[in-house]
TITITOR-299587 format. One record per residue (C-alpha): residue in three letters; x, y negated, z negated. Coordinates in steps of 0.001 Angstrom, whole numbers. Layout:
# residues N
tordo,east,north,up
ala,X,Y,Z
...
END
This chain:
# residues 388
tordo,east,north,up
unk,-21192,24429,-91485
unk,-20754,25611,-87671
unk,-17655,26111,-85677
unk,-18635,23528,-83652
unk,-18905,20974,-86623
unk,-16618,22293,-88491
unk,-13164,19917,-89088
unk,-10949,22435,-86347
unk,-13573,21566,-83489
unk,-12003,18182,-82253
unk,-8475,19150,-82295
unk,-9514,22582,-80237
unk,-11358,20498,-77676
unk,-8470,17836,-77304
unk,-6020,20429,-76376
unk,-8528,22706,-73815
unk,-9035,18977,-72428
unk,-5289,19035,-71861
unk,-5084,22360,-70258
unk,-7589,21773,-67873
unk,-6423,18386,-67132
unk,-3032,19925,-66671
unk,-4179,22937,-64456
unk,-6221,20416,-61907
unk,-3084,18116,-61793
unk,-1105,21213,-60943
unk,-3926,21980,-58420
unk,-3895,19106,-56577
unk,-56,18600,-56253
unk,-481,22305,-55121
unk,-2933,20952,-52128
unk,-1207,17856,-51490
unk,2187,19495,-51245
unk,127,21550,-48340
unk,-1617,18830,-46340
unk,647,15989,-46453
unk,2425,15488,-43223
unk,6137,17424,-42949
unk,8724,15125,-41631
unk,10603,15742,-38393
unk,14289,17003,-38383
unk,16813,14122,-37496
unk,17027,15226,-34012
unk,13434,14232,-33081
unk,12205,10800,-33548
unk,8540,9291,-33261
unk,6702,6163,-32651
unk,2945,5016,-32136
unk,1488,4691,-28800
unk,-1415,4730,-26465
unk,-1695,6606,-23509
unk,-1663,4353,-20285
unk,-2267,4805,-16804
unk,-1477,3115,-13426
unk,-4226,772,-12230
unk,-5202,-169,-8841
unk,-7540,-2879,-7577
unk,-8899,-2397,-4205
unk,-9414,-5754,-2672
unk,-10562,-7258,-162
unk,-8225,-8576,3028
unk,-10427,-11529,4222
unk,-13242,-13452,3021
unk,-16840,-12140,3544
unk,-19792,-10286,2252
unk,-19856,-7114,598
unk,-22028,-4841,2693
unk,-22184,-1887,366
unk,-20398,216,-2390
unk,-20581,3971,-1839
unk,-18952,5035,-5631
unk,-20244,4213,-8928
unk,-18065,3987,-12131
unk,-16269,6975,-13659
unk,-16446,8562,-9904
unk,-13636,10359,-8886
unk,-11830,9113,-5773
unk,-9298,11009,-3288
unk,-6678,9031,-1309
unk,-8159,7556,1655
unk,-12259,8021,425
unk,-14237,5228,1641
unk,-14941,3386,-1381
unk,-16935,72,416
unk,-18149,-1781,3472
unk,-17517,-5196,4245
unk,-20491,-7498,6866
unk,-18368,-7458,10066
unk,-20789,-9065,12314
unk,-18248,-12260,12332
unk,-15290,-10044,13088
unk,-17496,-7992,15644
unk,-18072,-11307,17710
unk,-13994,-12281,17419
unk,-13863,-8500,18782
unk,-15687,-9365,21516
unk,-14389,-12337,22532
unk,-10717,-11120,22041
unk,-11389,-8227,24384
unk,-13225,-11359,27244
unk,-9614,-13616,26967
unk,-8069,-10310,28031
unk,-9998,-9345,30727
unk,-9920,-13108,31976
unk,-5856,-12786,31521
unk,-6016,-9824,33318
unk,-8432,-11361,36268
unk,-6255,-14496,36571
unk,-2832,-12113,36779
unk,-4295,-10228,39232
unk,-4872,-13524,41565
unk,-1861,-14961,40727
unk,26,-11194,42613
unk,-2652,-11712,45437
unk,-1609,-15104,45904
unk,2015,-14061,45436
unk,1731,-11635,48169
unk,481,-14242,50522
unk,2828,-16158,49730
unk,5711,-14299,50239
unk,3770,-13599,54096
unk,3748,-17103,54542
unk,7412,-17075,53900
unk,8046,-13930,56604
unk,5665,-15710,59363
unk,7696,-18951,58691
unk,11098,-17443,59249
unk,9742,-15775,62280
unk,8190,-19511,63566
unk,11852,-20426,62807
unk,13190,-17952,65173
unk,11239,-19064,67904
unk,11919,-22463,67616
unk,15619,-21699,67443
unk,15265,-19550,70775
unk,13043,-22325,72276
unk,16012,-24553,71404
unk,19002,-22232,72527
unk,16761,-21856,76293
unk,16080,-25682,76212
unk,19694,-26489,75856
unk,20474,-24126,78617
unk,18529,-25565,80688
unk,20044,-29134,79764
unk,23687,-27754,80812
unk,21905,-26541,84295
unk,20488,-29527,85172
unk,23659,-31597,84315
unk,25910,-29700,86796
unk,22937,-30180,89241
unk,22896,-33678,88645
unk,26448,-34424,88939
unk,26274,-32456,92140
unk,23789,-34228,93760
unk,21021,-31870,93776
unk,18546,-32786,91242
unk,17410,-36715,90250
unk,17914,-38184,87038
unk,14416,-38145,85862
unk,14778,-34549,85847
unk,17997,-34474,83532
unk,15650,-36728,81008
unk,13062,-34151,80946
unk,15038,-30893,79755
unk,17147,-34051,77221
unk,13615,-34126,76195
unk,12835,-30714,75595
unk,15905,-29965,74061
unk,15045,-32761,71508
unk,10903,-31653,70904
unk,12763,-27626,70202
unk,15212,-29447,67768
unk,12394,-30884,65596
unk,10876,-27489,65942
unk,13417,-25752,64463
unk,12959,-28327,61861
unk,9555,-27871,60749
unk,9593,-24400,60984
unk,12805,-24554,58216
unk,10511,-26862,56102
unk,7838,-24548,56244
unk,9980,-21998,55048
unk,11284,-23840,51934
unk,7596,-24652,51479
unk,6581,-21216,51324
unk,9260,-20215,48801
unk,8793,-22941,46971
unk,4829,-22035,46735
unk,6147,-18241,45748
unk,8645,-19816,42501
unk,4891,-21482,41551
unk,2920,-18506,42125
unk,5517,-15912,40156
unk,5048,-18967,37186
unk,1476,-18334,37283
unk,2138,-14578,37162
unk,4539,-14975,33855
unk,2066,-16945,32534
unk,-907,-14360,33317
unk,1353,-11970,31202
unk,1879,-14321,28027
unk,-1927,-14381,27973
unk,-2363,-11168,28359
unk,-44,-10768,25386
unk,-1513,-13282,23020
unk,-5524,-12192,23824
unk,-3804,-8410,22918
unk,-2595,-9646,20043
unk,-5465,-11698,18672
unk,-7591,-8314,19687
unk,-5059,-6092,17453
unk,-5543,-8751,14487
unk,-9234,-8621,14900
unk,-9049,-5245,14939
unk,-6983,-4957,11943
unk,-9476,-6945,9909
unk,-11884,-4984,11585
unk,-10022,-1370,9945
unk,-9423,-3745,6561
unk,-13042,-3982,6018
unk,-13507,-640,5190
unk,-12506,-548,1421
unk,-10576,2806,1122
unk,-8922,4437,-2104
unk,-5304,4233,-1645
unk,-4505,6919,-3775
unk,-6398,9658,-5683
unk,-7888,8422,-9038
unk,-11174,7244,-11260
unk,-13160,4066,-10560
unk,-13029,2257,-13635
unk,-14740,-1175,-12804
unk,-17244,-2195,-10288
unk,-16286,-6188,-10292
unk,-18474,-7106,-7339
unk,-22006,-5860,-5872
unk,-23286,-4877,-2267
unk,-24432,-8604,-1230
unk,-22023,-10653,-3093
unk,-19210,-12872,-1106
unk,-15835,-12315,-1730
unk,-12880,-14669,-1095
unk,-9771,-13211,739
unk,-7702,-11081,-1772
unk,-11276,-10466,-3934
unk,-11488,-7500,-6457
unk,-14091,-5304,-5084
unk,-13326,-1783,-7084
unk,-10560,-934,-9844
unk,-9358,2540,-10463
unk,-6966,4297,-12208
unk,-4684,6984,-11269
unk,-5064,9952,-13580
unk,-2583,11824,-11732
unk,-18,8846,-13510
unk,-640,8874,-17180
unk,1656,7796,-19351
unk,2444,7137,-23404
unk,4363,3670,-24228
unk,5582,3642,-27217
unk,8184,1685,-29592
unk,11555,3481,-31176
unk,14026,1292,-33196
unk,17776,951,-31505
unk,18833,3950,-34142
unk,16658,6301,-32088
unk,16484,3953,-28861
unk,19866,4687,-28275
unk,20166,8300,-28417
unk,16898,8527,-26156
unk,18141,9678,-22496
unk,15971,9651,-19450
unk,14423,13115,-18904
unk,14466,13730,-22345
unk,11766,16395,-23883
unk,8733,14784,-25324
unk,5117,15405,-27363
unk,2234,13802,-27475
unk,-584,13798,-29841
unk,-3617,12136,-30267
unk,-5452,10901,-32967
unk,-8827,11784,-31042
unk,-7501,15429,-30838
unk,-4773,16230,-33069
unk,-5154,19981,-32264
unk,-3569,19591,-29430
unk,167,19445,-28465
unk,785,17856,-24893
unk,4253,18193,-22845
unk,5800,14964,-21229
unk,9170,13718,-20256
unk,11162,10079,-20945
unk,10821,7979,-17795
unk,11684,4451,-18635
unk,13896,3457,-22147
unk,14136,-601,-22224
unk,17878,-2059,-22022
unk,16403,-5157,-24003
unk,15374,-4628,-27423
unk,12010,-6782,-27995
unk,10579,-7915,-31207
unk,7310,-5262,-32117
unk,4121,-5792,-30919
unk,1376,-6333,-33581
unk,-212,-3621,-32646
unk,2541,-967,-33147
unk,3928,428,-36503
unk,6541,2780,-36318
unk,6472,5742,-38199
unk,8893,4979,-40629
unk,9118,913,-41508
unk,7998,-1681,-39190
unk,11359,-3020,-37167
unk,11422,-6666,-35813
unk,13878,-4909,-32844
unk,12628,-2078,-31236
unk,13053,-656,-27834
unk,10163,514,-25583
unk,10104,3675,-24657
unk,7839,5736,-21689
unk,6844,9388,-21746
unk,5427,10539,-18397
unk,2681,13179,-18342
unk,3345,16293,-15360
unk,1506,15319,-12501
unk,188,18949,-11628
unk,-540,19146,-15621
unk,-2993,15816,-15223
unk,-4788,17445,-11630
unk,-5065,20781,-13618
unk,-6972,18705,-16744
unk,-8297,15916,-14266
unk,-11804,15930,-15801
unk,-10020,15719,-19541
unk,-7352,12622,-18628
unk,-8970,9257,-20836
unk,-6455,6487,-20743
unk,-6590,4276,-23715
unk,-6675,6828,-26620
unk,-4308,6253,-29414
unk,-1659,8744,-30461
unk,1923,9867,-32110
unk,4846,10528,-29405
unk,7784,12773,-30534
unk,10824,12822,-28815
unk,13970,14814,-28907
unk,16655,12790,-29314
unk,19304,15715,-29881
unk,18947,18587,-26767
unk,19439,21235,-29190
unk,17298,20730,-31991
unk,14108,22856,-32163
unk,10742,21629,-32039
unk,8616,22111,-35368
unk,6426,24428,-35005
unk,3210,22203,-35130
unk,4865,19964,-32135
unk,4749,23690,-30200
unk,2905,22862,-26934
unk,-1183,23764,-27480
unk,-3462,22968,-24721
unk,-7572,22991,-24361
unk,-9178,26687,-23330
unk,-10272,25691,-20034
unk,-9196,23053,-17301
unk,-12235,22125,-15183
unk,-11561,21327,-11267
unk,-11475,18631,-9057
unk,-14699,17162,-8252
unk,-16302,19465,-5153
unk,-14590,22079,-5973
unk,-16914,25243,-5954
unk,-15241,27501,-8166
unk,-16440,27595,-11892
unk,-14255,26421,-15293
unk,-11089,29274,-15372
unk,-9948,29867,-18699
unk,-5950,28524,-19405
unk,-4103,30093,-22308
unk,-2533,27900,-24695
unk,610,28313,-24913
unk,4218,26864,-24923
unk,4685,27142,-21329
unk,1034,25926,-20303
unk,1116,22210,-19029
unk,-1984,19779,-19439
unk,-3357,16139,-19627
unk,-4896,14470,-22529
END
């Protein structure tokens, strides 16, 4: 009979079955005990999230057709790039026309001052026809006092006194009309200065219809209002858009943000400006810096799509944590919005980040697009700064 076979061979196997059971147990609790996740101090506290961004839709100001679109999705825009042309050849005739009903205000103004000034003659010669007549009367009546004395002495007829009575009557009426054609003339200038007034309100409206033209005019050039990423083409050259029409969506990479959800325990010890981390599932390696800009004063009940890191709260308060500016233009080619992650926050100023929350950033941060210089290599470290 063998060792093997013999009657001590079972119990010898059962108990090296145990030991090496035993030793891989110990093994594994070993390795777990080394991967599984360390939990965060009580000063820091964490919650799920997705980095965001701040979207813009470039629309369009009136209705009409889309000429052309000079960017194609995933371009990167600067503020105040042409992004699209509107057809204009409607606004181009309202142009036109706008600038005719000024030049016709203009023409009709200047009349209305010619006619002013002759006017205002017609008043001068009248007053001067009025002080002729008035002299013509003042020599007639003269003459009338003459030719009564001469009467009454004998030395001139009576016919004669009727003649200068006569005269003295034809200079009154004289006087008369040459008054009325005064007040006429004034009168005509109170009309013409009307028509002047008028000639300026025209002027006015056909410059203001001109500026609105031209407005729609400037509006039809579809410009980026702000540096970004064209995320969605929603209309084609050719196609007619309504006033207020989407025409190009983009998104600001130089505003990226995380929202997230903290329950009121940590809500409430969460000040604005307070030190942040974020990580993301798509590259856990890396460690990225960002600051609290927005806590909610109105606890809401948790989306469906957010689990806290600890249990899932009914109440929970949102939360913000804003990305550096100069940190997203550094990384611009790296910023995705969208991406899934963890944000840590420090909820107590002096308790120290873990060391696997310490900041690490990418190797290199690419420039901005026409930019000639090549990739520069960025050390990772805690004071480095970058996007996601």
């Amino acid at each position: 009979m063998t060792a093997d076979t013999g009657p001590l061979a079972s119990p010898i196997r059962k108990r090296l079955g145990w030991v090496v059971l035993a030793l891989v147990a110990a093994a594994a609790l070993i390795a777990w005990n080394r991967l599984k996740p360390q939990g965060m101090p009580p000063g820091i506290a964490s919650g799920n999230g997705r980095i965001e961004a701040t979207d813009i839709d470039v629309a369009t100001r009136t209705a009409g057709r889309l000429k052309d679109v000079l960017v194609k999705e995933g371009d990167d825009v600067e503020a105040g790039q042409v992004l699209a042309h509107m057809d204009t050849a409607t606004l181009e005739a309202d142009l036109q026309r706008a600038q005719s009903q000024i030049n016709q205000a203009r023409n009709a103004k200047a009349t209305a001052a010619a006619m002013l000034a002759q006017r205002e003659q017609a008043v001068t010669t009248a007053k001067a026809v009025v002080s002729q007549r008035q002299a013509e009367l003042h020599l007639a009546s003269k003459q009338l006092q003459r030719t009564q004395e001469l009467v009454n002495k004998g030395f001139l007829s009576p016919q004669k006194l009727d003649e200068i009575q006569a005269q003295v009557m034809s200079a009154k009426a004289g006087v008369s009309a040459a008054q009325s054609q005064v007040a006429e003339a004034k009168t005509a200038i109170t009309a013409t200065r009307s028509q002047l007034q008028e000639g300026d309100s025209a002027i006015a409206t056909a410059q203001a219809s001109l500026a609105r033209v031209q407005a729609d005019l400037d509006e039809s050039v579809l410009k980026a209002p702000r540096p970004g990423r064209v995320q969605v083409l929603a209309a084609q050259a050719g196609e007619v858009l309504g006033a207020g029409g989407r025409a190009i969506s983009l998104v600001d990479v130089g505003d990226v943000y995380m929202t997230f959800f903290l329950p009121e325990t940590a809500a409430g010890r969460v000040a604005i400006g307070s030190e942040a981390r974020l990580v993301l599932d798509a590259a856990p390696q890396y460690v990225i810096p960002a600051k609290v800009t927005f806590v909610a004063s109105v606890a809401q009940f948790t989306p469906k799509t957010v689990e806290t890191t600890a249990e899932r709260q009914k109440l929970v308060f949102k939360v913000r944590a804003q990305i550096d500016r100069a940190l997203l233009d550094h990384y611009r080619q790296q910023v995705k919005t969208g991406m899934p992650g963890m944000a840590y926050v420090r909820v107590q100023p002096d308790t120290p980040w873990p060391d696997k929350l310490n900041v690490a950033l990418p190797d290199k941060a690419y420039p901005k697009p026409g930019d000639p210089s090549a990739p520069q290599a960025v050390a990772s470290s805690a004071s480095s700064q970058a996007a996601p």
